[in-house]
N, C-alpha and C positions, 0 to 999 in steps of 0.2 A: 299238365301244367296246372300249378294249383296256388294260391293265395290267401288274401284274405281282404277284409271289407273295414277302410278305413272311417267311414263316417258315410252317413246318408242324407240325403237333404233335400229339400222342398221350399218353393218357392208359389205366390197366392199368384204372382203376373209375372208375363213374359217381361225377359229384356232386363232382369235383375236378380243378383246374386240368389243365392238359395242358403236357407238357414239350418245348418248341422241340428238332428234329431235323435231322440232313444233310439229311435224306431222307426220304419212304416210300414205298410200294407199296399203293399204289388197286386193290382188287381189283373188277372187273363185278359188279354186283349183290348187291356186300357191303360194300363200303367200304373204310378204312385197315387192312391185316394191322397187327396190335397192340393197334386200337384196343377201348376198352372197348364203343363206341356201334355199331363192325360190326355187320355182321346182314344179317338178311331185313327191313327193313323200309323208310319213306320217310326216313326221315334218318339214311343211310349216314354224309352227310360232313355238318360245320357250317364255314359261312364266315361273316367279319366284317372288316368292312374297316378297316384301321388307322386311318382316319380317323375311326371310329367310336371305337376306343382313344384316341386325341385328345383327342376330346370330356372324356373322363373322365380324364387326364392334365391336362387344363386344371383341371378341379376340385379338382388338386390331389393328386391319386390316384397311385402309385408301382406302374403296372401297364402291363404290354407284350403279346406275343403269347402264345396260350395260356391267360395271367390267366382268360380269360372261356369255357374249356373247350371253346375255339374250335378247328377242324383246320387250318385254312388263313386266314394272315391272309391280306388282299390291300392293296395300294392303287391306286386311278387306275380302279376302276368300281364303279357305284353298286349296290351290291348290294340295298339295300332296297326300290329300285322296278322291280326288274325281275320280269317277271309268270312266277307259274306256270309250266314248261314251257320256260322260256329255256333255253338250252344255253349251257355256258361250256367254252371247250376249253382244257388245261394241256398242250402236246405233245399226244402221242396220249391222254393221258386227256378223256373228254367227263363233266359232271357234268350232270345236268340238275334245276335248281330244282323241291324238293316243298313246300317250306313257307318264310316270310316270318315270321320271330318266333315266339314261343310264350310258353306260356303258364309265367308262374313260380311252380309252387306253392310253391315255398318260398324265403325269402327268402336268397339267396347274402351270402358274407361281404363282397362287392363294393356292393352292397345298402348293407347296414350302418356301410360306411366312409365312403360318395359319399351314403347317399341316394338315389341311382337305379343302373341296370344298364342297358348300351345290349345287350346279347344278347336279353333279349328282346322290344325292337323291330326291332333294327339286324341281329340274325345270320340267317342264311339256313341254311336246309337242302337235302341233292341226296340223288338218287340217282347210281349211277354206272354208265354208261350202256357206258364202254370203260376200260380200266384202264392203268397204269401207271404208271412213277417219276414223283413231284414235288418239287421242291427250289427252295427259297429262291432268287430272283431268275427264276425262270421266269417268262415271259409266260403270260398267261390273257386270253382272247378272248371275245367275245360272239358264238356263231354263229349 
């Protein structure tokens, strides 16, 4: 299963959309330098696939990449059903899948406008396993 990488994005504080960039820099075992969600912990990076944006585009919704405080849109792999433990390689970056949606305790302003939010069925979380640049139009692989 193979794809590619529709836009990247980064965000200074939790709890708010994430701004579309050239570029960024995947650090091992921390995540996006920039990002508000880096760290020590299992969701270094969030992914969401544009197809998931879609969905909510259809309903009428005036939202794109980043909209849903997402790092990496993707399109062309199903990022919701892949298990635990999957490996997704962007160039030499490796992310490897910790979590499969989460949980919303509070309700986002995407919520509010749609009615529902596909991030916390649709968006995925990683660790990140090797690091480097990723930038819009990159391939990303299932390995």
């Amino acid at each position: 299963m193979s794809g590619s990488i529709v836009a990247v994005s980064v965000s200074k504080s939790k709890g708010e959309k994430k701004t579309p960039m050239e570029s960024v820099h995947v650090r091992e075992n921390f995540g996006i330098i920039g990002d508000a969600h880096a760290g020590d912990w299992h969701r270094q990076v969030s992914l969401l696939a544009q197809e998931s944006i879609d969905k909510m585009v259809s309903l009428g919704l005036s939202v794109g990449p980043g909209d849903f405080a997402e790092n990496i849109t993707t399109r062309g792999v199903d990022l919701v059903n892949l298990p635990i433990g999957s490996r997704l390689a962007i160039g030499p970056v490796v992310l490897e899948i910790s979590q499969i949606g989460k949980v919303c305790h509070t309700r986002c302003a995407i919520f509010y406008q749609a009615g529902d939010c596909v991030m916390p069925k649709e968006g995925v979380f990683a660790t990140v396993v090797s690091g480097g640049v990723v930038r819009p139009s990159d391939e990303i692989e299932l390995l």
